[in-house]
C-alpha positions in Angstrom: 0.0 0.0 0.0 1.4 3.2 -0.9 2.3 6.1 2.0 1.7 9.4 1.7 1.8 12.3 3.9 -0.5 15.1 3.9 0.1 18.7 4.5 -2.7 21.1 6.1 -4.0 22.6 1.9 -5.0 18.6 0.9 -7.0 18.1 4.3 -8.8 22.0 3.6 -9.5 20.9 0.3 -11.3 17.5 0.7 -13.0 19.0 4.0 -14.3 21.7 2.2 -15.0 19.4 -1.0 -17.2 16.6 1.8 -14.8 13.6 0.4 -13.3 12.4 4.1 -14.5 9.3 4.0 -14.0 8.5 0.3 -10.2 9.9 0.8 -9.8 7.3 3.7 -11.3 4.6 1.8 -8.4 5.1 -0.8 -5.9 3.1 -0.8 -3.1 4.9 0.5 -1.6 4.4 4.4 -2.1 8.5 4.9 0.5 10.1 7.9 0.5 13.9 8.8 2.2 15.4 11.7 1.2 16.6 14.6 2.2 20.5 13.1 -0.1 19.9 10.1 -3.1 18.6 12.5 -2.5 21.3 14.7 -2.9 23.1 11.8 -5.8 22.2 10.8 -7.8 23.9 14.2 -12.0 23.7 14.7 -11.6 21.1 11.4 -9.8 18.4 13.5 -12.3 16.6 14.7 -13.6 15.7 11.4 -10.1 13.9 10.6 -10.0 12.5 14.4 -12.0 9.1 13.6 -10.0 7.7 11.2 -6.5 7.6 13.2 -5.4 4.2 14.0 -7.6 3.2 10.6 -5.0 3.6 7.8 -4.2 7.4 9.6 -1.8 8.4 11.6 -0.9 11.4 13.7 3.6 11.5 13.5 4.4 13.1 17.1 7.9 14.8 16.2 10.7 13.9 19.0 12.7 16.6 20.5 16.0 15.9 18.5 13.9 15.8 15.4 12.0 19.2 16.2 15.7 19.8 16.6 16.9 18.8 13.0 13.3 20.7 11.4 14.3 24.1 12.7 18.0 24.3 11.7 17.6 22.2 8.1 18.1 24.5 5.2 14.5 24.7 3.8 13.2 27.9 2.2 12.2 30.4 4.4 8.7 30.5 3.0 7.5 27.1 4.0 5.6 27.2 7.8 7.2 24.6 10.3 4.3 22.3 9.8 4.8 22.2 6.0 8.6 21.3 7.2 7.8 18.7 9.7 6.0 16.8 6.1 9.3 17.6 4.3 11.6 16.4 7.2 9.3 13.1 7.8 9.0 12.7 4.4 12.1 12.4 3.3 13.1 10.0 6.7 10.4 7.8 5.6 11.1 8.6 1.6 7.2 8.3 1.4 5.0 10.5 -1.4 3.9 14.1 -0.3 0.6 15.4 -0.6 0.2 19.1 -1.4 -1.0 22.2 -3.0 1.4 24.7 -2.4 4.1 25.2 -5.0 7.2 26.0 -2.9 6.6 22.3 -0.9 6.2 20.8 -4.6 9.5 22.3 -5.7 11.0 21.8 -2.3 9.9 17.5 -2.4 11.0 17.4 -5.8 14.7 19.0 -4.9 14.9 16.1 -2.1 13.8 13.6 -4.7 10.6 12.9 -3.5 7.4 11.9 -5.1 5.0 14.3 -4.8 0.8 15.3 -5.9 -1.8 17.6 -5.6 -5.4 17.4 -5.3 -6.1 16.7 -8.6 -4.2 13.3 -8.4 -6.1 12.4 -5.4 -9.4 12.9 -7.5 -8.2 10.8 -10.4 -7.6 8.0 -7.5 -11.0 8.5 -6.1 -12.5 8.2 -9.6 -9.6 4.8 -10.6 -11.0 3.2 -7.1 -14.3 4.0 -8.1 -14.9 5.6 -4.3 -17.3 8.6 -6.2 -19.1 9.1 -8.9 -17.6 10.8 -12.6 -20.6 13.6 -11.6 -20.0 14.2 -7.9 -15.8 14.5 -8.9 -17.0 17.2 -11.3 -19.1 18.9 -9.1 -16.3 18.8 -6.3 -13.7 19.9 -9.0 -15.7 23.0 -10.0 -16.5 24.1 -6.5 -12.7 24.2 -5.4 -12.1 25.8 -8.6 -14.1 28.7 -7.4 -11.7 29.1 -4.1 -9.5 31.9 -3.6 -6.7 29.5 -2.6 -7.2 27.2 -5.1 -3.9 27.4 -7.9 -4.1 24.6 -9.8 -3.1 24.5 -13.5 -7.2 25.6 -15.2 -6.1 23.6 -18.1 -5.5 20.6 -16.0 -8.7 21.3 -14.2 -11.2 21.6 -17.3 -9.3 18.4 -19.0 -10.4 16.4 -16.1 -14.1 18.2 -16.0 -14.6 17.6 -20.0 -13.7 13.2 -19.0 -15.9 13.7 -16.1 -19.1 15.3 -17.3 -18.4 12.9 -20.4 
């Protein structure tokens, strides 16, 4: 089964798109940290049933809280989107993310690494949601402000969808 850890912008955007359970059904062992779950704030609790089932909850140690603050990442990434670098790259697993500097940043440490978008195409591969409810899901996250995905790639995946 495949590993991936998730930062704080993949659990917004499934939240806010209603797909929790269908992204725990997935077959993916999914690992945060505790910095991204802290993150996350009021929104938590939605997340907290599924630890222990195919979920966990990394607790950093002191020496590696340690090794997150003095490694050389870009200044722009948040410690939480460090502590998924840091434990990423111990456990060489796939990242999980929206944001463009932790894309480039994975990619420099040689990591695998996907957005949202490949998370729908799983959900639609493992047949966890419908072709019509994806494209519904798609267009409403399209509409956030935080939402910078390629359009191109977006409206591609719409025009198989509503197909």
């Amino acid at each position: 089964m495949k590993v991936v850890i998730t930062d704080a912008n993949i659990f917004m955007h499934i939240i806010g798109a209603g797909l929790i359970d269908e992204f725990f059904r997935l077959e993916l062992e999914v690992l945060t940290t505790s910095e991204v779950f802290t993150e996350i704030g009021d929104e938590r609790h939605l997340l907290e049933p599924f630890i222990g089932a195919g979920f966990d909850v990394i607790q950093s140690d002191e020496d590696q809280i340690e090794s997150i603050e003095s490694a050389p990442y870009p200044p722009g990434l948040s410690f939480p989107d460090r502590s998924v670098l840091f434990h990423a790259t111990l456990r060489q697993c796939t990242v999980l993310t929206g944001e463009a500097l932790m894309r480039r940043e994975c990619k420099k440490h040689g990591l695998e690494v996907h957005g949202i978008l490949w998370v729908l195409d799983r959900m639609a591969s493992e047949s966890l949601c419908t072709t019509h409810t994806l494209a519904q899901t798609l267009t409403r996250l399209m509409r956030l402000p935080d939402f910078r995905v390629p359009k191109s790639e977006c409206e591609a995946r719409l025009r198989d969808w509503k197909s």
